[in-house]
PDB file with SEQRES, HELIX, SHEET and CRYST1 records, atoms N, CA, C and O in Angstrom:
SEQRES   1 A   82  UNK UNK UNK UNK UNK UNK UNK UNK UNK UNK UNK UNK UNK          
SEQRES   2 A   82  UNK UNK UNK UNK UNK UNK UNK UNK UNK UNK UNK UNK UNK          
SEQRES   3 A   82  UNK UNK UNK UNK UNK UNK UNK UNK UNK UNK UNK UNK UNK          
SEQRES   4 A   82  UNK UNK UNK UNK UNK UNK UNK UNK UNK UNK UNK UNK UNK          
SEQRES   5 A   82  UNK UNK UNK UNK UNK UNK UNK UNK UNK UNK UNK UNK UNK          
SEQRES   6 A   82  UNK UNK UNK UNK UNK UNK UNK UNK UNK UNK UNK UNK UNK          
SEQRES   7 A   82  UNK UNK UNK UNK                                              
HELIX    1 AA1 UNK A    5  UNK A    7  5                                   3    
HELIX    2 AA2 UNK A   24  UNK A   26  5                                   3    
HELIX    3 AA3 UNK A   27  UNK A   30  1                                   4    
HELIX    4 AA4 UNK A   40  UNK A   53  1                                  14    
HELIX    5 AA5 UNK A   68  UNK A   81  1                                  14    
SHEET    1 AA1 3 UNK A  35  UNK A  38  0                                        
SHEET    2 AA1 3 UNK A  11  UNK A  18  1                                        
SHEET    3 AA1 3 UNK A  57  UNK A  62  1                                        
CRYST1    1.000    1.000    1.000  90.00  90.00  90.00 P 1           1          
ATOM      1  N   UNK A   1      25.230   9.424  11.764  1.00  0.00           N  
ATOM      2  CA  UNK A   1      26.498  10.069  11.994  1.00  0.00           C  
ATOM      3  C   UNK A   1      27.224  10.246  10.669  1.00  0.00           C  
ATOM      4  O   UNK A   1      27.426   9.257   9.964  1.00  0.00           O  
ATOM      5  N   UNK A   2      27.648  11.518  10.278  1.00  0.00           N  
ATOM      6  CA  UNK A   2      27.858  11.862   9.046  1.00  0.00           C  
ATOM      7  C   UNK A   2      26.870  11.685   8.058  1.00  0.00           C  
ATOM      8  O   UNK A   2      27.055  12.515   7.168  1.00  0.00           O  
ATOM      9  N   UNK A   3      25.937  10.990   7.839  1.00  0.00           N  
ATOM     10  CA  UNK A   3      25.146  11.361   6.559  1.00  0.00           C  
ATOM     11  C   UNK A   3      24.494  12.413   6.231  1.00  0.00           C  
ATOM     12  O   UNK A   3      24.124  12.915   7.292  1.00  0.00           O  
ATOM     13  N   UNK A   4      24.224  12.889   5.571  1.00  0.00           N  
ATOM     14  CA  UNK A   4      23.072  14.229   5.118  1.00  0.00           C  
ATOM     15  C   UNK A   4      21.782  13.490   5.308  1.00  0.00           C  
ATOM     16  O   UNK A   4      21.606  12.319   4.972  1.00  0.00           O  
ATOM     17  N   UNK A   5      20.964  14.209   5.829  1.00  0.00           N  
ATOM     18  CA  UNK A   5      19.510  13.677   5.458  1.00  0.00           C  
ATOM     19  C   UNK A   5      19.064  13.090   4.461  1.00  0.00           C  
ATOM     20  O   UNK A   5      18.451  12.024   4.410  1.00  0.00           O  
ATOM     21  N   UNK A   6      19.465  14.009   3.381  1.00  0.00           N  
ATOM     22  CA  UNK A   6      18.983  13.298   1.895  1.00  0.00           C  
ATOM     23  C   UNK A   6      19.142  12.147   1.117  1.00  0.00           C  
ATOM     24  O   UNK A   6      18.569  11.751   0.101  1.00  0.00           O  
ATOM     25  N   UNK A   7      20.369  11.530   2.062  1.00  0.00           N  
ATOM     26  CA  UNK A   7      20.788  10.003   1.590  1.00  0.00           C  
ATOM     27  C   UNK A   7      20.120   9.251   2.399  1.00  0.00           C  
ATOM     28  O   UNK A   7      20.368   8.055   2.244  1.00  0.00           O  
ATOM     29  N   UNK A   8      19.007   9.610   3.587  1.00  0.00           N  
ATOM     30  CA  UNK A   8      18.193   8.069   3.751  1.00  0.00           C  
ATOM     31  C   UNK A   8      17.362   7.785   3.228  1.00  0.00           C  
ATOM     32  O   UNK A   8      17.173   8.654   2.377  1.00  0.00           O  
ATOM     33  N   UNK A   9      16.649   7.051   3.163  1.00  0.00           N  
ATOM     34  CA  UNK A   9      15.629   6.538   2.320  1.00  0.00           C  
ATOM     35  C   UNK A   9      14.514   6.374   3.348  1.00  0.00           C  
ATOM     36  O   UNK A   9      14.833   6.400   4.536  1.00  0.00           O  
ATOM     37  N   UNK A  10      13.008   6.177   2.944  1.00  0.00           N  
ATOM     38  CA  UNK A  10      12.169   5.531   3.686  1.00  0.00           C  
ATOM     39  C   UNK A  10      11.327   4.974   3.259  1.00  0.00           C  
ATOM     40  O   UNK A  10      10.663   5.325   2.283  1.00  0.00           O  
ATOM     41  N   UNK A  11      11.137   3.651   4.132  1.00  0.00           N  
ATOM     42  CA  UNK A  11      10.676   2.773   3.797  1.00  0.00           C  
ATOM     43  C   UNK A  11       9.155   2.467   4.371  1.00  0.00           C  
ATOM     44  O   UNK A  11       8.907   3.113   5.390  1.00  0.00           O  
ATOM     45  N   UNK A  12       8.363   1.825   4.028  1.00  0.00           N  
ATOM     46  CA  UNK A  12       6.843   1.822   4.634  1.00  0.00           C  
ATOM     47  C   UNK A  12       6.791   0.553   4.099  1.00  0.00           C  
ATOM     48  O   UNK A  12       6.988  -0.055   3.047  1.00  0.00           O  
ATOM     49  N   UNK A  13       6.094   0.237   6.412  1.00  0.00           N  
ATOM     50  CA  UNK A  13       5.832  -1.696   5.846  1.00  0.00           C  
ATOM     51  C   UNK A  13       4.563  -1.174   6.701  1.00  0.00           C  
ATOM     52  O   UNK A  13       4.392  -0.491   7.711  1.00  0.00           O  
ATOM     53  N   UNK A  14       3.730  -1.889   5.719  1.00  0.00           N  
ATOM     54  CA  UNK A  14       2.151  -1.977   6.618  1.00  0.00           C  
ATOM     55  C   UNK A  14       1.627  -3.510   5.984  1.00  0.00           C  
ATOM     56  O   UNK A  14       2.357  -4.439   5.638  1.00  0.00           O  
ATOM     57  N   UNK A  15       0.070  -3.453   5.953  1.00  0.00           N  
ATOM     58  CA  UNK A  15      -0.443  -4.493   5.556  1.00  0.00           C  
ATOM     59  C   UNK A  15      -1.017  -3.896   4.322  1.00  0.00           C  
ATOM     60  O   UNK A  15      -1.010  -2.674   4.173  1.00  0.00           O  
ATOM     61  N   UNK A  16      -1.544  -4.750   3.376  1.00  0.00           N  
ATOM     62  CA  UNK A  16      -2.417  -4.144   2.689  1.00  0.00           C  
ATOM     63  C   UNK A  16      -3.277  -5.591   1.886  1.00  0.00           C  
ATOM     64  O   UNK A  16      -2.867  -6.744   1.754  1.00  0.00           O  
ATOM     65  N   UNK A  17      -4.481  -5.018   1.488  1.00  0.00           N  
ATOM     66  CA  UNK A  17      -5.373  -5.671   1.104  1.00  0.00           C  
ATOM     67  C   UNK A  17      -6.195  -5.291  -0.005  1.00  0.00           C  
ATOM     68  O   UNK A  17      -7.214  -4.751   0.425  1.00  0.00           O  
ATOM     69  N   UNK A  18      -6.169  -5.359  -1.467  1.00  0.00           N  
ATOM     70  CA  UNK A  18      -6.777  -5.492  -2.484  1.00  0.00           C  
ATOM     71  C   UNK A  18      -8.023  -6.042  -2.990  1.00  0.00           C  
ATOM     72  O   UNK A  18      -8.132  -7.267  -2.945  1.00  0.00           O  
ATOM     73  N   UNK A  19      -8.993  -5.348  -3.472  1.00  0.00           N  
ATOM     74  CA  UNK A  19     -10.370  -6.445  -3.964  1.00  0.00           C  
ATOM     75  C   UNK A  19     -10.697  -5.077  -5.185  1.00  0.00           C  
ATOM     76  O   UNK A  19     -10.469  -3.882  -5.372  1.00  0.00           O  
ATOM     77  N   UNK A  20     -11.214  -5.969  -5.638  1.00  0.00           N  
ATOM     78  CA  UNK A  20     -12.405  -5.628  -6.800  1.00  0.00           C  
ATOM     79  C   UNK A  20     -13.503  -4.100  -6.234  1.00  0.00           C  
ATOM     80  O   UNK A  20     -13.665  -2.913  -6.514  1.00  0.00           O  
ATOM     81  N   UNK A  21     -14.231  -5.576  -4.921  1.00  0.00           N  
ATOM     82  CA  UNK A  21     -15.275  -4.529  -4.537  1.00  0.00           C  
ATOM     83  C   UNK A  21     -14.603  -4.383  -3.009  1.00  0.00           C  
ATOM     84  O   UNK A  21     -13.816  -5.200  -2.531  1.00  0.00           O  
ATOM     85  N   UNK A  22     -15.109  -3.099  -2.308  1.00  0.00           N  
ATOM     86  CA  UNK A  22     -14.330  -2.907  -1.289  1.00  0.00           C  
ATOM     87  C   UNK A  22     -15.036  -4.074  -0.206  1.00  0.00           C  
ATOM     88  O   UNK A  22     -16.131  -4.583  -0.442  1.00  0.00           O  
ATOM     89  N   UNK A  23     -14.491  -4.288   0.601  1.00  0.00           N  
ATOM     90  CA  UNK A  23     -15.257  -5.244   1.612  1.00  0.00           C  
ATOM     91  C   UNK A  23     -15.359  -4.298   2.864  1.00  0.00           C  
ATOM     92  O   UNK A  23     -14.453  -3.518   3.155  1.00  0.00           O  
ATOM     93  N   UNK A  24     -16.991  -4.467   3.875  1.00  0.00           N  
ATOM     94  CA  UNK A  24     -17.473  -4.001   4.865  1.00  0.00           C  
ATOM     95  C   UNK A  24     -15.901  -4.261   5.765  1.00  0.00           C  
ATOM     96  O   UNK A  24     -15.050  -3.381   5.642  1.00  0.00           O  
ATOM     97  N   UNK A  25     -15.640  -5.288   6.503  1.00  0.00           N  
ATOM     98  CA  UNK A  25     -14.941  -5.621   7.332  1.00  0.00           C  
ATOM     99  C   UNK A  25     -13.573  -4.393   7.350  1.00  0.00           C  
ATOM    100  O   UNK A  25     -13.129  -4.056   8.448  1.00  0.00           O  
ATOM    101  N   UNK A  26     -13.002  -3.808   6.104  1.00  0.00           N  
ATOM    102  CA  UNK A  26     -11.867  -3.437   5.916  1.00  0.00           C  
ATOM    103  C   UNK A  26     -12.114  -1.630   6.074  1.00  0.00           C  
ATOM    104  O   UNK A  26     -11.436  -0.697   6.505  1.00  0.00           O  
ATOM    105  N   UNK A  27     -13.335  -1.769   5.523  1.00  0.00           N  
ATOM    106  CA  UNK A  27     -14.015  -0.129   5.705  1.00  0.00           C  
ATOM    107  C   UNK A  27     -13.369   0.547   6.869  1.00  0.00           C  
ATOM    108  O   UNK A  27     -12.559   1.410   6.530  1.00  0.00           O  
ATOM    109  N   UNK A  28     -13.552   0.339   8.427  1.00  0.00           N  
ATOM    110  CA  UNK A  28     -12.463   0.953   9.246  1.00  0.00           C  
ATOM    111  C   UNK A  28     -11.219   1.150   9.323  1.00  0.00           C  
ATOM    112  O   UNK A  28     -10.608   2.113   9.787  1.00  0.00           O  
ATOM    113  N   UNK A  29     -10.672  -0.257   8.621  1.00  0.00           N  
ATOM    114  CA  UNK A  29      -9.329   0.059   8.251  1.00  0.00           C  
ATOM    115  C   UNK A  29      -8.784   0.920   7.231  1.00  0.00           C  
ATOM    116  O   UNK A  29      -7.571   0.718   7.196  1.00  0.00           O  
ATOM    117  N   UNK A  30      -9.080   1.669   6.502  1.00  0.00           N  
ATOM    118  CA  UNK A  30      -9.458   2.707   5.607  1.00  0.00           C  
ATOM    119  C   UNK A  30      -8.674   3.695   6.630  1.00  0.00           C  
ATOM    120  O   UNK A  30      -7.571   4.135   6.305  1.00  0.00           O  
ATOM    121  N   UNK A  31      -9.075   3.923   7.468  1.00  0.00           N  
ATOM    122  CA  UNK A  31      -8.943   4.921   8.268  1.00  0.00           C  
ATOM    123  C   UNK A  31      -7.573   5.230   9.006  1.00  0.00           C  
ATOM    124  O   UNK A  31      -7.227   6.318   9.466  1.00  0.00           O  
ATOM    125  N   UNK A  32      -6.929   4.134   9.017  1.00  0.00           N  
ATOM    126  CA  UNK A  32      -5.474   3.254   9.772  1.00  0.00           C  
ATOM    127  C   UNK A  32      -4.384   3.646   8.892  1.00  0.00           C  
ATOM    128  O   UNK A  32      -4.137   2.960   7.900  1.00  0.00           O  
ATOM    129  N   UNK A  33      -3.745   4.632   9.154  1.00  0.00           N  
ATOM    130  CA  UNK A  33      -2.417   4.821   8.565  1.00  0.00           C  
ATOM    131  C   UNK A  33      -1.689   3.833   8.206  1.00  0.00           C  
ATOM    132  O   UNK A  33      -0.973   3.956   7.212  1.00  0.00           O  
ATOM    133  N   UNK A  34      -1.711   2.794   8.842  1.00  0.00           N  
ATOM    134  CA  UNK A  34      -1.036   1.460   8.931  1.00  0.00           C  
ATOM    135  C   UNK A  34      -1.155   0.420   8.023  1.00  0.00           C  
ATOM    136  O   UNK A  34      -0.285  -0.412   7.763  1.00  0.00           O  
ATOM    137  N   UNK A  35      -2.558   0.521   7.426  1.00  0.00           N  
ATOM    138  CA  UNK A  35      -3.180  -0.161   6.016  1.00  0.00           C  
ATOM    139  C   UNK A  35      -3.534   0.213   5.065  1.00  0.00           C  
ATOM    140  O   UNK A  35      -4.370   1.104   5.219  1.00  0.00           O  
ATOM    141  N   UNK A  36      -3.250  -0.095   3.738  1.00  0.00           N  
ATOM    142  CA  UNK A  36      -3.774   0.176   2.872  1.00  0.00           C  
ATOM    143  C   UNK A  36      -4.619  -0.995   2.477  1.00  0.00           C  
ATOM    144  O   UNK A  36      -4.373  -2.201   2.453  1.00  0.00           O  
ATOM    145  N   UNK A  37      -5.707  -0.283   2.166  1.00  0.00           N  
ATOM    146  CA  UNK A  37      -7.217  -1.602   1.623  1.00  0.00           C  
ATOM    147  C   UNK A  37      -7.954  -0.807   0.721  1.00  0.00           C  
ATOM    148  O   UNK A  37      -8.120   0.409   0.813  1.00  0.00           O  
ATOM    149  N   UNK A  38      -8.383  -1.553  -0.152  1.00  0.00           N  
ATOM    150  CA  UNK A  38      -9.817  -1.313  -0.483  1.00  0.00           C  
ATOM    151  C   UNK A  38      -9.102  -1.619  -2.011  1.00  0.00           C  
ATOM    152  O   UNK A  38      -8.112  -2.337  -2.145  1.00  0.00           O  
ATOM    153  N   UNK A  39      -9.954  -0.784  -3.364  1.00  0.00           N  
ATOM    154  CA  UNK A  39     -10.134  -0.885  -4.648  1.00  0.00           C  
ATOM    155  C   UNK A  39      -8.699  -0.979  -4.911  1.00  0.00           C  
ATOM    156  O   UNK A  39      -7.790  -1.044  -4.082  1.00  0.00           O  
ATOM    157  N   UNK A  40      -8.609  -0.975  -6.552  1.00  0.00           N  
ATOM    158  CA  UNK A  40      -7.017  -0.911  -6.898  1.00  0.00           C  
ATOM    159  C   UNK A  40      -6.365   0.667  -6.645  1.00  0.00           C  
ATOM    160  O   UNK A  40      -5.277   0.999  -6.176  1.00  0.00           O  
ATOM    161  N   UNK A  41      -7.800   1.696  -7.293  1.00  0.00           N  
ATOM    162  CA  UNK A  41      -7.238   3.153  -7.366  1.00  0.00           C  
ATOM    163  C   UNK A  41      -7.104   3.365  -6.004  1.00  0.00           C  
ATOM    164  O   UNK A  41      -6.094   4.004  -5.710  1.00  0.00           O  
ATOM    165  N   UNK A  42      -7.925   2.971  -4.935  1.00  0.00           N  
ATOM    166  CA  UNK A  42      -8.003   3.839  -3.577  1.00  0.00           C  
ATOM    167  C   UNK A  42      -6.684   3.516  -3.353  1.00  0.00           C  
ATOM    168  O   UNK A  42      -5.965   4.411  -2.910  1.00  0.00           O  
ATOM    169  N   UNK A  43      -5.860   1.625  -3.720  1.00  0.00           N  
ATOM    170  CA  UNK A  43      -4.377   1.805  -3.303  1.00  0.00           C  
ATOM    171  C   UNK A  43      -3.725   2.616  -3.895  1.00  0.00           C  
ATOM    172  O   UNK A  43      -3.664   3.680  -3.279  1.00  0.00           O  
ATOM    173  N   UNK A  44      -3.166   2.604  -4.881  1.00  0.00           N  
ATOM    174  CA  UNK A  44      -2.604   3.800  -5.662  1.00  0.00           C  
ATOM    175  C   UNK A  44      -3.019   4.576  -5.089  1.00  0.00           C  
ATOM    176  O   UNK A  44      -2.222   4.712  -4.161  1.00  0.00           O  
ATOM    177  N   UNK A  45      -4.224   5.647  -4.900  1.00  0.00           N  
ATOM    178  CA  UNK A  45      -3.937   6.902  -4.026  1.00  0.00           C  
ATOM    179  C   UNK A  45      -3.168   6.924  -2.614  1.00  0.00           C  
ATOM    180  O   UNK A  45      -2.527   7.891  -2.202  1.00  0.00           O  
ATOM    181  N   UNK A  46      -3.342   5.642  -1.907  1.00  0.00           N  
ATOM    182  CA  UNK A  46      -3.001   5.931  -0.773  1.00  0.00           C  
ATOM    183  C   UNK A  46      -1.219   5.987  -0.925  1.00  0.00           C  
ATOM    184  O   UNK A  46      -0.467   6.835  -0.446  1.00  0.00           O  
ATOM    185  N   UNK A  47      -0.892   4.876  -1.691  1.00  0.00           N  
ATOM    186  CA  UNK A  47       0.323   4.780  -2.045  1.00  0.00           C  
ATOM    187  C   UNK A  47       1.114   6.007  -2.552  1.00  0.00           C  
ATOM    188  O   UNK A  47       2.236   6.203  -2.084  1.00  0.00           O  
ATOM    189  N   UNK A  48       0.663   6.746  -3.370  1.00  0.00           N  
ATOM    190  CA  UNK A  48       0.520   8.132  -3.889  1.00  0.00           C  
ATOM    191  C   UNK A  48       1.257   9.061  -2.978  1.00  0.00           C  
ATOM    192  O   UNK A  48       2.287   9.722  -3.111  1.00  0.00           O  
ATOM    193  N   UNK A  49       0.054   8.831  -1.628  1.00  0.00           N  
ATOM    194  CA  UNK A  49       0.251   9.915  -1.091  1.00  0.00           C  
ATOM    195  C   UNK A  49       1.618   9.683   0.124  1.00  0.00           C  
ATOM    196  O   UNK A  49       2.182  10.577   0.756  1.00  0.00           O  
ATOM    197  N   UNK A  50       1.880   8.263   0.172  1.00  0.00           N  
ATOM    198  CA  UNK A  50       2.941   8.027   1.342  1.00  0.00           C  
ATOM    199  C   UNK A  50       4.676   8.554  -0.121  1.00  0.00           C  
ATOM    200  O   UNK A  50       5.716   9.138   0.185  1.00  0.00           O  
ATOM    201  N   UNK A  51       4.342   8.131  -1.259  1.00  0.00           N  
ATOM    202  CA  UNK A  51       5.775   8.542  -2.047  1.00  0.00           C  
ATOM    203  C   UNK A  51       5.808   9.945  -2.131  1.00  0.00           C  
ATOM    204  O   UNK A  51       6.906  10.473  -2.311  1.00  0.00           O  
ATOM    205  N   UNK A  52       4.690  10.721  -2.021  1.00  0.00           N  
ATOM    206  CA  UNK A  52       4.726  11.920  -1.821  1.00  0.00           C  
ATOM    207  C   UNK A  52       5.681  12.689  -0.528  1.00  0.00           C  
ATOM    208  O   UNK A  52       6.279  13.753  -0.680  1.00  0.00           O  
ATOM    209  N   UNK A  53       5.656  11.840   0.807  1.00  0.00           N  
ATOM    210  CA  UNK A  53       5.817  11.830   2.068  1.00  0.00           C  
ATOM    211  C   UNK A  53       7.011  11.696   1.618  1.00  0.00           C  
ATOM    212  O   UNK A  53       7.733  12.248   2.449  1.00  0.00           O  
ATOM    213  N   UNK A  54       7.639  11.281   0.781  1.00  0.00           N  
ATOM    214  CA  UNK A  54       9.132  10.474   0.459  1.00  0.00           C  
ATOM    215  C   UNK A  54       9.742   9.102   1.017  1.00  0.00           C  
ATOM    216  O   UNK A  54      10.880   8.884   1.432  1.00  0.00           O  
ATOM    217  N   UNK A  55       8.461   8.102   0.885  1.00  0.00           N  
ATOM    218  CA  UNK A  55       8.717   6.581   1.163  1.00  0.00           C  
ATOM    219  C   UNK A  55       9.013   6.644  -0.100  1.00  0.00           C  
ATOM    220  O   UNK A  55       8.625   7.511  -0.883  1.00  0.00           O  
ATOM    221  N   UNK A  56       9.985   5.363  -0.429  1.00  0.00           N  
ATOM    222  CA  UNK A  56      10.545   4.761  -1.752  1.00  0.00           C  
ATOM    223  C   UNK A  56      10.593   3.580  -2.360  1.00  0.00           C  
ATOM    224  O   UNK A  56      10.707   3.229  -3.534  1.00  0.00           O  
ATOM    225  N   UNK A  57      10.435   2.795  -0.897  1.00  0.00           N  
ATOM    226  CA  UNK A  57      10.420   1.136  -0.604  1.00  0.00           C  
ATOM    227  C   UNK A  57       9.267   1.286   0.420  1.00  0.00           C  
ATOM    228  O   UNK A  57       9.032   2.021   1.378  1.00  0.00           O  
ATOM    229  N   UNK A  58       8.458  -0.068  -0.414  1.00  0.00           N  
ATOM    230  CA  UNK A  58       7.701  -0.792   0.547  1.00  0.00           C  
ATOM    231  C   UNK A  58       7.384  -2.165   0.861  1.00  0.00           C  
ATOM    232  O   UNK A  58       7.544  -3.054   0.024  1.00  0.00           O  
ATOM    233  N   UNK A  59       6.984  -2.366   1.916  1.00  0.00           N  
ATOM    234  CA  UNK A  59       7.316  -3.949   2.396  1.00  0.00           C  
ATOM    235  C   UNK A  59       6.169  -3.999   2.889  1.00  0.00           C  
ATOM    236  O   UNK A  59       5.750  -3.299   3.812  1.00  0.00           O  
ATOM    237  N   UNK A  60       5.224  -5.366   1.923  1.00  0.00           N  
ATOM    238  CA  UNK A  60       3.451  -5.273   2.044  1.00  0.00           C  
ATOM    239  C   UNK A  60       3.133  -6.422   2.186  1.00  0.00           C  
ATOM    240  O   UNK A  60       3.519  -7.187   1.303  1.00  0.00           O  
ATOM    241  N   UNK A  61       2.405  -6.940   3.209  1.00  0.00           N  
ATOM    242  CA  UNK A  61       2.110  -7.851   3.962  1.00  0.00           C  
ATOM    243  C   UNK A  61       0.597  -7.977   3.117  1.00  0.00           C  
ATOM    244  O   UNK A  61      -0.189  -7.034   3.211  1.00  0.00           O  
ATOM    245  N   UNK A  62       0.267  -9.084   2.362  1.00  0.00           N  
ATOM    246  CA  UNK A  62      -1.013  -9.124   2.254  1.00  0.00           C  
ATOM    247  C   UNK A  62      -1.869 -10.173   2.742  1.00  0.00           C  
ATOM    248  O   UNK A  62      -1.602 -11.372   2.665  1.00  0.00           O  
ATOM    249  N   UNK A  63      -3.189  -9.541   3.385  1.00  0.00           N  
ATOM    250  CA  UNK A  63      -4.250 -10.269   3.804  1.00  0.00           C  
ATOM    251  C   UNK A  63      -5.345 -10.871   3.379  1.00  0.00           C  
ATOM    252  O   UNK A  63      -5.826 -10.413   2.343  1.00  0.00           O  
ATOM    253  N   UNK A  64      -5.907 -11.814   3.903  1.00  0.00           N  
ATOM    254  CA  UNK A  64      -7.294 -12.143   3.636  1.00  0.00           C  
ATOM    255  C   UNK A  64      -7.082 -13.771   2.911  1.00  0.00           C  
ATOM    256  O   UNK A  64      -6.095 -14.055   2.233  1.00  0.00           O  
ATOM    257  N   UNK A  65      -8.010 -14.564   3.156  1.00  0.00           N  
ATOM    258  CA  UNK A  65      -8.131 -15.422   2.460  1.00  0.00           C  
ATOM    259  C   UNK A  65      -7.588 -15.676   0.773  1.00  0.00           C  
ATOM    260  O   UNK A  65      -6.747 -16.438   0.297  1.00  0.00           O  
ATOM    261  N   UNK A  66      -8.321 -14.856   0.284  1.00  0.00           N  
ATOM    262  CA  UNK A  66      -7.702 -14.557  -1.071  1.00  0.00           C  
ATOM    263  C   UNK A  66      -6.838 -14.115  -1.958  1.00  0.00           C  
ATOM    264  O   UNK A  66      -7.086 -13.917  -3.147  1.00  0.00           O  
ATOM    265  N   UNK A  67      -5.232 -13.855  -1.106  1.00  0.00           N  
ATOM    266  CA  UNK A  67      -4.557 -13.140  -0.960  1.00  0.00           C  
ATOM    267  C   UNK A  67      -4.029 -13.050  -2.054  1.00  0.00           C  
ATOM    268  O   UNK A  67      -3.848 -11.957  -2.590  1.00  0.00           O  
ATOM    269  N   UNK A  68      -3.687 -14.159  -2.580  1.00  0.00           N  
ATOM    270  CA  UNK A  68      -3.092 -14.296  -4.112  1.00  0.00           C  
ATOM    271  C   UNK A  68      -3.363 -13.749  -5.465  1.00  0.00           C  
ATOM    272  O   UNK A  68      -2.767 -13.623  -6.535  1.00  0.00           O  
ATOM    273  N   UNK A  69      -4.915 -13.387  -4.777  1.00  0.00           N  
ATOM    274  CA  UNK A  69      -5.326 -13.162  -5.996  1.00  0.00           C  
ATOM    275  C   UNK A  69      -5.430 -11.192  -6.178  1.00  0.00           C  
ATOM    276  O   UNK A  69      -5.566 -10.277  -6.990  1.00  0.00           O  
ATOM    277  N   UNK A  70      -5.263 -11.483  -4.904  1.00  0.00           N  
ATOM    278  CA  UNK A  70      -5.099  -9.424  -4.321  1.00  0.00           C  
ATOM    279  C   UNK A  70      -3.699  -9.142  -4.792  1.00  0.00           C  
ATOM    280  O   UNK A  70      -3.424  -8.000  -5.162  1.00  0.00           O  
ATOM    281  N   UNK A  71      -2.783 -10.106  -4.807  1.00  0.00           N  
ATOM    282  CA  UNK A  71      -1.159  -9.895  -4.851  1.00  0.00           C  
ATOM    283  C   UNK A  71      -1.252  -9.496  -6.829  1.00  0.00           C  
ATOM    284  O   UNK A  71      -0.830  -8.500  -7.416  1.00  0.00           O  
ATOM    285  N   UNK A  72      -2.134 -11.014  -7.524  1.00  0.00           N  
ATOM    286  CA  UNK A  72      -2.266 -10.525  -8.899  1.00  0.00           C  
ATOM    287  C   UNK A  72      -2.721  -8.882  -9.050  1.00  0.00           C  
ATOM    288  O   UNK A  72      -1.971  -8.032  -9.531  1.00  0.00           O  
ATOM    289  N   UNK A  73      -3.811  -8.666  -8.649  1.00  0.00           N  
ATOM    290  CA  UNK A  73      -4.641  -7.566  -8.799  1.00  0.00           C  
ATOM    291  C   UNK A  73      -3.716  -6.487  -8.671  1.00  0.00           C  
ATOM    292  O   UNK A  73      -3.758  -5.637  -9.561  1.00  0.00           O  
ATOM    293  N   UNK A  74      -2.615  -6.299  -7.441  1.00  0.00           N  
ATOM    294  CA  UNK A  74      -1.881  -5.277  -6.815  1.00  0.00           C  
ATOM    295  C   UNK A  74      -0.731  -5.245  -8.275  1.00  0.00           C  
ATOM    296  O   UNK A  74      -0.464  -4.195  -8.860  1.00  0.00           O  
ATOM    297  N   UNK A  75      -0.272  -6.348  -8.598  1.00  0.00           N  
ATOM    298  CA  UNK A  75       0.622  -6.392  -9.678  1.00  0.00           C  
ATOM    299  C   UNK A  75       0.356  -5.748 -10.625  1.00  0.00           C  
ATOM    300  O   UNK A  75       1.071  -4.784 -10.897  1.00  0.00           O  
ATOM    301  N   UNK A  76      -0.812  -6.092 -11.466  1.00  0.00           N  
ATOM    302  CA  UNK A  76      -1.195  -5.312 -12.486  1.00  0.00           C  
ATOM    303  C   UNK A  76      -1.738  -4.274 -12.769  1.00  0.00           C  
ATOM    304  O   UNK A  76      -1.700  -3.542 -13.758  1.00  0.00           O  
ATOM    305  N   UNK A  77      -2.638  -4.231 -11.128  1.00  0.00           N  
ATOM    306  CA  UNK A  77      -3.581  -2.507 -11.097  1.00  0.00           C  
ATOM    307  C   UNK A  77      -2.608  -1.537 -10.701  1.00  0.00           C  
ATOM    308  O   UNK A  77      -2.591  -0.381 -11.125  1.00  0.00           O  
ATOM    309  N   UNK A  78      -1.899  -1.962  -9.983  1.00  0.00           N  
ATOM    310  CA  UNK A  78      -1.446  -0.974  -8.926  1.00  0.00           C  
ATOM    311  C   UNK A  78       0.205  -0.416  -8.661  1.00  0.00           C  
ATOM    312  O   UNK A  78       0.717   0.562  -8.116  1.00  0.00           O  
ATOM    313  N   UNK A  79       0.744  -1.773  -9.457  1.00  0.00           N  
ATOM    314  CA  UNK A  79       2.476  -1.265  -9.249  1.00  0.00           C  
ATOM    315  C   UNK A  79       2.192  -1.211 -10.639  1.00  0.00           C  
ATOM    316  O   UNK A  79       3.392  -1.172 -10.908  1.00  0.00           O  
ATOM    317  N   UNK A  80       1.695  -1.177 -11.675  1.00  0.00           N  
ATOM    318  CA  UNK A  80       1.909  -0.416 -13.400  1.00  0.00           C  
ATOM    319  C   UNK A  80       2.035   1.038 -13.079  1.00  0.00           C  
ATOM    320  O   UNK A  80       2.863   1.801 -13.578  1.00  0.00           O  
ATOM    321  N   UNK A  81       0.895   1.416 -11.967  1.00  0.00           N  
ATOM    322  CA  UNK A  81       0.981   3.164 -12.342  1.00  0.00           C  
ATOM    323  C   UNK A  81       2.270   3.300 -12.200  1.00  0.00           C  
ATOM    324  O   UNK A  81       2.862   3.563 -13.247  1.00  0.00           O  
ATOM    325  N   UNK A  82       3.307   3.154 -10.657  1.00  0.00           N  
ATOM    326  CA  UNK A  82       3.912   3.547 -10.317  1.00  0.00           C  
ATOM    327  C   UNK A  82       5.673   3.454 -11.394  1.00  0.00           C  
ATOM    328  O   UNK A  82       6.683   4.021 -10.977  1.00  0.00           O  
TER     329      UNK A  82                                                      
END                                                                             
């Protein structure tokens, strides 16, 4: 009520999951609007393509056992491009 469109923002919360090498298990999820997985670049593209959409903020849930070390990986591979 009263705002212009152009003053909202959007935001994208999904999951996402980082590795080195892609893992079998996540391969379908590839497919899931809802996740981003796999290499560092495939995130960055996917990421890419949702700021394109005009998300600005995102709120990323990360998975897997190893998560911490996906959170490093995401830090340095993946929020530098941006």
């Amino acid at each position: 009520m009263g705002r212009a469109p152009s003053d909202l923002v959007k935001s994208y919360t999904g999951i996402c999951v980082v590795t080195k090498g892609l893992l079998r298990i996540f391969l379908n999820a590839l497919r899931l609007d809802v996740i981003i997985a796999g290499s560092p670049r495939h995130c960055v593209d996917e990421i890419d393509r949702l700021v394109k959409m005009g998300f600005t903020y995102f709120i990323l849930q990360f998975m897997g056992r190893d998560r911490l070390k996906g959170i490093e990986i995401f830090a340095k591979e993946v929020m530098s491009v941006f």
